[in-house]
VEXKE-693138 format. One record per residue (C-alpha): x, z, y. Coordinates in pm, 1 decimal, padded with zeros to 6 digits. Example, Ala and Ser with C-alpha at 12.3 -4.5 7.8 and 13.67 -1.06 7.14 Angstrom:
// VEXKE-693138
01230.0:00780.0:-00450.0 .
01367.0:00714.0:-00106.0 .
END
This chain:
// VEXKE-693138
01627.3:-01438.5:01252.1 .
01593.6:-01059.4:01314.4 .
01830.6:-01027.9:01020.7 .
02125.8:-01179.5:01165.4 .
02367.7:-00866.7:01056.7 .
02234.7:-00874.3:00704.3 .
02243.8:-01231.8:00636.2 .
02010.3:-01312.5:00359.6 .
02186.6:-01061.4:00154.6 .
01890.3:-00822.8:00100.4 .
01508.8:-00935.4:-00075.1 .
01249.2:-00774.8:-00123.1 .
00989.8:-00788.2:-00359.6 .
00664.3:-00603.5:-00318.7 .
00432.7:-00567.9:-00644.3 .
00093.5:-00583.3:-00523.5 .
-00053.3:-00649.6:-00788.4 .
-00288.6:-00333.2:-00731.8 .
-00625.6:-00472.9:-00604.8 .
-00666.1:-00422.0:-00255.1 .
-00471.4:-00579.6:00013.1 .
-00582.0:-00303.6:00227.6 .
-00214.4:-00122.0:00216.9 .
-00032.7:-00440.7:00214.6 .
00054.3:-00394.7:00623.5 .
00270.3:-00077.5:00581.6 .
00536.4:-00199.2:00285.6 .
00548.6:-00508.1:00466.3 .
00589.7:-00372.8:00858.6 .
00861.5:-00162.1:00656.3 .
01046.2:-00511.4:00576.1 .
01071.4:-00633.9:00945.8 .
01153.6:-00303.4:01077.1 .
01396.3:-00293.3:00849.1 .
01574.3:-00639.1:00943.0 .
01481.5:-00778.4:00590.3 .
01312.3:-01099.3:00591.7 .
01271.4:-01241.3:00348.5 .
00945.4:-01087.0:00127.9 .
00814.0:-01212.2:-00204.9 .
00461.7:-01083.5:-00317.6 .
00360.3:-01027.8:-00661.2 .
-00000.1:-01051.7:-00678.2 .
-00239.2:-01024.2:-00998.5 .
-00548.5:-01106.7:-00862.2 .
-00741.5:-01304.8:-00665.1 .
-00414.6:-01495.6:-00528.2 .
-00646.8:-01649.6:-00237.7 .
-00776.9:-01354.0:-00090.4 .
-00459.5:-01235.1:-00068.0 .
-00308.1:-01558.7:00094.2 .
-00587.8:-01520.6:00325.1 .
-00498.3:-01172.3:00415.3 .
-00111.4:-01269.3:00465.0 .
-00157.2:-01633.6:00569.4 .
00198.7:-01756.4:00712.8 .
00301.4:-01369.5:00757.3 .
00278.4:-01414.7:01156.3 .
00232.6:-01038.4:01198.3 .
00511.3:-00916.6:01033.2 .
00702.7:-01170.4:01225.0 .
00800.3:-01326.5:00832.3 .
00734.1:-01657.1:00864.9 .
01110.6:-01804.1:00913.5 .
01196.3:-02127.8:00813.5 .
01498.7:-01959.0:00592.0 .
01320.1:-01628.1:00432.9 .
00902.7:-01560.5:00479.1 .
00684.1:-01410.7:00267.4 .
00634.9:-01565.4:-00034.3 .
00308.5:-01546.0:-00288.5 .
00415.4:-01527.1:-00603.6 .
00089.3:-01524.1:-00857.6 .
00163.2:-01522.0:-01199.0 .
00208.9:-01862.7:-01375.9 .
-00121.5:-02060.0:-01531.3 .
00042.4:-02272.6:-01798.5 .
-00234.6:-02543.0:-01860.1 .
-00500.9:-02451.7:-02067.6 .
-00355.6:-02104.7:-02077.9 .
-00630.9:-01817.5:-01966.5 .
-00365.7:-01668.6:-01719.9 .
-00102.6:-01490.0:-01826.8 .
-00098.8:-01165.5:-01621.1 .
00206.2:-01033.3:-01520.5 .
00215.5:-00752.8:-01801.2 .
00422.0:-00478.9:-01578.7 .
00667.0:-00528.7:-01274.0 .
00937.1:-00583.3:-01490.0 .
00796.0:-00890.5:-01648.0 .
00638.8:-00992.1:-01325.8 .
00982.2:-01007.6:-01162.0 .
01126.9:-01200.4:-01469.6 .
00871.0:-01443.0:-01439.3 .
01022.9:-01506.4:-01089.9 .
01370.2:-01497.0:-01191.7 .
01413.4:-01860.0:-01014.1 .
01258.1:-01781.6:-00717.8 .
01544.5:-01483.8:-00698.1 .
01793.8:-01701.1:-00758.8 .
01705.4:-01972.4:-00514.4 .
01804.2:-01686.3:-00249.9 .
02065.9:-01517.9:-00498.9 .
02038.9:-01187.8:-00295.7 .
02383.1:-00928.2:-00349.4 .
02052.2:-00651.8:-00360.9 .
01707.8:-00679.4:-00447.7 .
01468.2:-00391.5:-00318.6 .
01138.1:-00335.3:-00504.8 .
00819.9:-00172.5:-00348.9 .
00536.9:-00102.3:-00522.3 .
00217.3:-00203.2:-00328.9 .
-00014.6:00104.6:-00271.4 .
00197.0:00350.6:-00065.7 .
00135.2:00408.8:00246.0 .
00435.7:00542.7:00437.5 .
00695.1:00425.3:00739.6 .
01052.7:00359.3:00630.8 .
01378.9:00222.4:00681.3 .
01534.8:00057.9:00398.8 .
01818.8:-00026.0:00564.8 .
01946.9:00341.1:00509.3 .
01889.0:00330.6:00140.9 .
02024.7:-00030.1:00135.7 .
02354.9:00153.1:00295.6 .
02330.9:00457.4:00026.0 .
02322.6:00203.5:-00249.1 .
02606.2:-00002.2:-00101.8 .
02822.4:00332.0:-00011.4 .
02826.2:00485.2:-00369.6 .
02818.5:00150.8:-00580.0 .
02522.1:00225.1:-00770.9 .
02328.8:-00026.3:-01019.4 .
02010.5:00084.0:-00912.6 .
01904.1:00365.9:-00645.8 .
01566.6:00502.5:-00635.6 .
01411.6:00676.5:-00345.1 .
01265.4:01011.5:-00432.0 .
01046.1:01263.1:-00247.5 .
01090.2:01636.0:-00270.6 .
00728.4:01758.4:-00411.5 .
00647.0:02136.4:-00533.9 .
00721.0:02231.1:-00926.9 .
00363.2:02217.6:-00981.9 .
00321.9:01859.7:-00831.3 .
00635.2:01753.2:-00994.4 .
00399.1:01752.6:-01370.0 .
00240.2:01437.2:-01210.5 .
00525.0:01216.5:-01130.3 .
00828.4:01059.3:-01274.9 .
01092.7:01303.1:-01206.0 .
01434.3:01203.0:-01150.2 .
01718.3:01526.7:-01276.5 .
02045.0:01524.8:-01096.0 .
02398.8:01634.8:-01016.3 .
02564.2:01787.4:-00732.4 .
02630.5:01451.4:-00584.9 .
02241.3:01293.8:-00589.5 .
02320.3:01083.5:-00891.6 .
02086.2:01077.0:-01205.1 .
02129.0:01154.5:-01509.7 .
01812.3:01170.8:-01687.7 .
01437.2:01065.9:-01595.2 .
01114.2:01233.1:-01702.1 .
00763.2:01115.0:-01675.5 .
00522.1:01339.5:-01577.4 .
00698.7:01676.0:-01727.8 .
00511.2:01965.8:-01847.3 .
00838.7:02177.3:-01772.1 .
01012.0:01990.5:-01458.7 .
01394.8:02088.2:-01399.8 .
01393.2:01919.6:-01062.5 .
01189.1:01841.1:-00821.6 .
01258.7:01495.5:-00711.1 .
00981.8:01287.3:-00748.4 .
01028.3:00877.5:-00776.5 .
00810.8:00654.8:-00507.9 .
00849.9:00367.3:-00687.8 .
01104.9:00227.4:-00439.0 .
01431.1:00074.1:-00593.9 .
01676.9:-00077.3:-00438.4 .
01903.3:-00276.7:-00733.4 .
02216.1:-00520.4:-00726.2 .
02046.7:-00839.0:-00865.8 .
02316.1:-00946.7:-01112.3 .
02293.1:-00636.6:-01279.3 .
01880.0:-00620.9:-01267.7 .
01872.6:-00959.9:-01355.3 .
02076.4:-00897.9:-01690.9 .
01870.3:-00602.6:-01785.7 .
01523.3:-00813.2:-01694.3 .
01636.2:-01086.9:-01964.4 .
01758.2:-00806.5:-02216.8 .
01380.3:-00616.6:-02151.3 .
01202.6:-00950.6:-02176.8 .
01354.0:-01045.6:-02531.4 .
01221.2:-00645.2:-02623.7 .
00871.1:-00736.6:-02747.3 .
00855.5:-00346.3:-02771.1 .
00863.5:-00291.2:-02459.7 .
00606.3:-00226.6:-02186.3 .
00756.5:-00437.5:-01861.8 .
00756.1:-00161.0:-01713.4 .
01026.2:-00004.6:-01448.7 .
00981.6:00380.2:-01510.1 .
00934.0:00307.9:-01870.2 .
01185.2:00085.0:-02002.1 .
01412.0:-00098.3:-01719.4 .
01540.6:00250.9:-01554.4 .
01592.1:00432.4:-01937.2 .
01778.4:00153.7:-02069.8 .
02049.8:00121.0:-01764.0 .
02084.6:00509.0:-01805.6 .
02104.4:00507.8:-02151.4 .
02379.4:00207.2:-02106.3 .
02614.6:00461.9:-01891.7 .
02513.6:00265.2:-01523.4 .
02509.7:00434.8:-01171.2 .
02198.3:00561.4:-01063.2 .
02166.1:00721.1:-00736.4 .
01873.9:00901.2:-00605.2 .
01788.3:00837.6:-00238.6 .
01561.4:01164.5:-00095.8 .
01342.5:01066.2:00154.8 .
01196.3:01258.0:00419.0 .
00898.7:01129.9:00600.1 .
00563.2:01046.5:00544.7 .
00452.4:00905.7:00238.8 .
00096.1:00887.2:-00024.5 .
00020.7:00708.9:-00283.5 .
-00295.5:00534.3:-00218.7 .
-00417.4:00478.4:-00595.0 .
-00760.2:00652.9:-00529.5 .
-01047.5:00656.1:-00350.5 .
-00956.7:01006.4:-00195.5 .
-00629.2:00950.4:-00145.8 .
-00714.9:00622.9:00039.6 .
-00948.8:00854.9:00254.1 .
-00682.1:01098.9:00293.3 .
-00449.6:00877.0:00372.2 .
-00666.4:00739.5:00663.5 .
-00760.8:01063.1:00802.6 .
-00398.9:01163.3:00797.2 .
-00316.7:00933.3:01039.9 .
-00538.6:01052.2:01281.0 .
-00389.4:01427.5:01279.3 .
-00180.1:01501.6:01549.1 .
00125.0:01591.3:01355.7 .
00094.9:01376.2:01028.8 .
00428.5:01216.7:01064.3 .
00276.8:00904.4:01085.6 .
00218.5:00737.4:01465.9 .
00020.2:00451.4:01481.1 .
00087.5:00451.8:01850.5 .
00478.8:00463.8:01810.7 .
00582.1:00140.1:01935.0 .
00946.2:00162.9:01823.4 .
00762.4:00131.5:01449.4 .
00461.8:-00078.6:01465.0 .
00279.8:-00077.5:01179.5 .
00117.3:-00445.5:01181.0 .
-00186.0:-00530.1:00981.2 .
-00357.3:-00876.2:01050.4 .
-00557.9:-00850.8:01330.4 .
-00754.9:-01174.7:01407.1 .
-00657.6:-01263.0:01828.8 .
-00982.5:-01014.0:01898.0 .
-01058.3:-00917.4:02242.5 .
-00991.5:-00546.4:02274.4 .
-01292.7:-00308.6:02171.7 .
-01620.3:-00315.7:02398.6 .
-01772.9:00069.4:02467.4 .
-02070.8:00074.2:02578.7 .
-02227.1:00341.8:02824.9 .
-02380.1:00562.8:02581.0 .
-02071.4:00506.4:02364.0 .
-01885.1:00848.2:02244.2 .
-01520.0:00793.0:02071.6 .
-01309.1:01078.8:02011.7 .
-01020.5:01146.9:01769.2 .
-01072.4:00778.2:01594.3 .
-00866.3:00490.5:01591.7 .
-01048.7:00150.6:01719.4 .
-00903.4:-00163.7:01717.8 .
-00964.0:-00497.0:01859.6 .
-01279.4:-00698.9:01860.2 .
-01492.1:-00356.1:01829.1 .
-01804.1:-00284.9:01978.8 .
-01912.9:00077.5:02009.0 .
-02235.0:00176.4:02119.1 .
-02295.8:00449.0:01906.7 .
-02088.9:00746.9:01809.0 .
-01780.9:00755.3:01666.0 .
-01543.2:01068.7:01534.4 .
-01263.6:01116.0:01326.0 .
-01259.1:00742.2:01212.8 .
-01079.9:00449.4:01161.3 .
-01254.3:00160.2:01285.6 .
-01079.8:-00210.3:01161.1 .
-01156.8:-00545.3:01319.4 .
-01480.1:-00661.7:01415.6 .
-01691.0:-00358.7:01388.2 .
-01998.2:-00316.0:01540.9 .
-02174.1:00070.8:01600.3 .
-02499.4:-00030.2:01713.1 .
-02686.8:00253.3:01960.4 .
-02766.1:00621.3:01809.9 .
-02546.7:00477.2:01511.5 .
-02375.7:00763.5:01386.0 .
-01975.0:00776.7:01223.0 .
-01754.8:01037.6:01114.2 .
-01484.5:01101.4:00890.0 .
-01532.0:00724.6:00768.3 .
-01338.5:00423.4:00744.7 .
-01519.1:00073.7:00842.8 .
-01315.1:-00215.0:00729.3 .
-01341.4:-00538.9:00924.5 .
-01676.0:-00684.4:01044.7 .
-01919.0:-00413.7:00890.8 .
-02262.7:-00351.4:01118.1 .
-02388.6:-00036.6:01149.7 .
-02737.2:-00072.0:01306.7 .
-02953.6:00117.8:01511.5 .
-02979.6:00510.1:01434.2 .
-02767.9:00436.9:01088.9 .
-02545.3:00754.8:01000.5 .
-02230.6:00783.5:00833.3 .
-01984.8:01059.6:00738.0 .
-01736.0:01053.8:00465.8 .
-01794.0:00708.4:00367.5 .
-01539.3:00444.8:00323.4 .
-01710.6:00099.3:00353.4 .
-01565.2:-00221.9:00304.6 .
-01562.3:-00546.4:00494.5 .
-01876.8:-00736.1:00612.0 .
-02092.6:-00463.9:00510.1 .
-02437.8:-00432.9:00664.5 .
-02551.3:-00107.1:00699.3 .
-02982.8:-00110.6:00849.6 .
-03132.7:00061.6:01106.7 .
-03225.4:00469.2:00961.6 .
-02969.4:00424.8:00636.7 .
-02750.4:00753.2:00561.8 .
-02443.3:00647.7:00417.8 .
-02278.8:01004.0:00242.0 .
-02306.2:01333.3:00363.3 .
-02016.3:01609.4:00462.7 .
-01882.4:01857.5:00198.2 .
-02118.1:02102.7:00035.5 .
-02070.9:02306.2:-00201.0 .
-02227.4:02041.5:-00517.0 .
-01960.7:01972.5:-00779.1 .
-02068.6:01604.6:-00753.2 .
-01926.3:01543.1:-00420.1 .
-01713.5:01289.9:-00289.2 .
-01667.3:01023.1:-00056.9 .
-01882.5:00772.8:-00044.4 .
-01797.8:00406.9:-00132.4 .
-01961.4:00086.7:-00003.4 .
-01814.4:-00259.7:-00121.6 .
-01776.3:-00552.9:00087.1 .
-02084.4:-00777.7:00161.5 .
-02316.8:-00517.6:00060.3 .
-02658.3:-00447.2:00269.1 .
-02769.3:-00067.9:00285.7 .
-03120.5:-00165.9:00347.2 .
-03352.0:-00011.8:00668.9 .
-03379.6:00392.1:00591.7 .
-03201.2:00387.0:00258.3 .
-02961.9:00653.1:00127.1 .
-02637.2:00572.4:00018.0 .
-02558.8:00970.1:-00181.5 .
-02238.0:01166.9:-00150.7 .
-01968.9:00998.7:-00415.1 .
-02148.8:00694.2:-00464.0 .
-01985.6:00345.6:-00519.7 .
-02216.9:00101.3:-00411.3 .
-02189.4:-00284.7:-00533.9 .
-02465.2:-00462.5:-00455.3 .
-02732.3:-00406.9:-00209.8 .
-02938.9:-00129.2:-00170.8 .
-03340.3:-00170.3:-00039.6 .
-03450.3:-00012.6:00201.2 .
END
């Protein structure tokens, strides 16, 4: 495999357990370019949409016949309602076997809705270098921001030595992504001790990071410097998307050295019609434009019918926008239908109720209808 220089001697597991498999591509693009192939995927919900979505891994180049991606849903005992992974940690002790079927010397952990591009291999190498039990990759944020996140305090030499959730007085700056990079044995100890605690929440940040400080282990923070956002809203999701497309957002789609794969069906490549206008969007295969389309990100399989009208929108695979249909700040979601006339959100104003407008997947926005600013629409809407 790709990984010939690592061996088998890194795995990654990536908690997606969040619901959408929309940000899936960018931890696991991260893997490949990274040399790491082996991949297993926590997932909560909806465990065959998800296989869908990742199938045999063929983008990400994962499916080898020694490491792949690997599903890893949370067990049904019979007659049981589900057990849902309770937090990462449990979710991770649940799969304790599947860990030690590859008995990896270091196990990295990625929590599923970030968007950002980077090389593990280098914390991988920090981690190694300094001998740590656990290193966590941090991000430099402003005091202000640093009241929001888990906030790792440190010494001269980047090692921790205490962590605070969301702190109303910070004393650092140095803000955890939820990226850990651990020596199995040792996680694998403290996932059986955290398991026995019925106290405890499962949970990483709460519990499994504490209890190795508290226990005197090396914990080494690992700053990163790149692009990186935490998808866990609708805005940010938005953001996220329209940060792509500005010309200096650190992130490239076009940079070929770091592809950033996402399932793409074989699709021809898109089809512009000649009243088609495209500027400052990203369009990918399978398309067809014959309307107008700024400052958006178009997915598979989307058709812009004539004097159909996007902007600042994302379209998510297959959605139809018909004939003279208009949409700005709208994020709509796969298979969508929106009719001839509809209005789909509106640009900022000054209303306190504004936001960006949501359409789920399979919904019809009937002939004329308005969709309003902020909205989340589930089911259809008649014309």
């Amino acid at each position: 495999g790709m990984c010939s220089q690592h061996d088998s001697d890194i795995l990654c597991i990536a908690d997606c357990t969040a619901d959408e498999p929309l940000y899936l591509p960018y931890p696991l693009s991260n893997c490949v370019n990274s040399g790491i192939d082996t991949v297993g995927v926590l997932t909560q919900y909806r465990p065959l949409e998800l296989n869908s979505y990742i199938g045999s891994g063929q983008p990400w180049d994962l499916d080898r016949s020694d490491g792949g991606v690997h599903i890893l849903p949370p067990y049904m005992r019979e007659g049981d309602q589900g057990t849902w992974y309770k937090g990462t940690a449990n979710a991770i002790y649940q799969n304790i076997g599947f860990l030690d079927l590859y008995d990896p010397d270091y196990v990295v952990i990625l929590s599923g809705d970030h968007i950002y591009k980077m090389d593990y291999a280098d914390m991988v190498d920090l981690h190694k270098k300094t001998g740590a039990a656990c290193t966590i990759s941090v991000l430099e944020v402003t005091m202000d921001e640093a009241k929001r996140f888990g906030i790792m305090n440190v010494d001269e030499n980047d090692q921790i030595y205490e962590f605070e959730e969301k702190p109303p007085q910070p004393k650092s700056n140095l803000a955890s992504m939820g990226i850990y990079v651990f020596s199995w044995q040792k996680l694998r100890r403290y996932l059986i001790d955290d398991e026995a605690d019925p106290k405890s929440s499962n949970d990483f940040g709460k519990n499994i990071i504490p209890n190795m400080l508290a226990a005197g282990e090396k914990l080494m923070a690992y700053r990163f410097h790149g692009y990186w956002k935490d998808v866990g809203t609708i805005n940010s999701l938005w953001d996220a998307n329209m940060d792509m497309l500005a010309p200096h957002s650190g992130i490239d789609l076009y940079d070929t050295s770091w592809p950033i794969y996402a399932r793409t069906p074989i699709k021809p490549p898109h089809v512009t019609g000649p009243n088609a206008v495209i500027s400052h969007s990203l369009v990918t295969g399978g398309c067809q434009v014959d309307g107008s389309v700024a400052n958006s990100v178009l997915f598979h399989s989307v058709t812009v019918e004539e004097g159909a009208k996007v902007e600042y929108s994302i379209l998510m695979p297959g959605t139809v926008v018909k004939a003279g249909a208009s949409i700005s700040y709208a994020i709509v979601a796969e298979d969508a239908v929106v009719e001839a006339g509809a209005v789909v959100g509106a640009p900022p104003d000054d209303s306190p109720g504004w936001g960006i407008a949501v359409v789920a997947g399979g919904v019809t926005v009937g002939e004329k209808a308005t969709v309003t600013p902020s909205a989340m629409v589930r089911e259809d809407v008649k014309g």
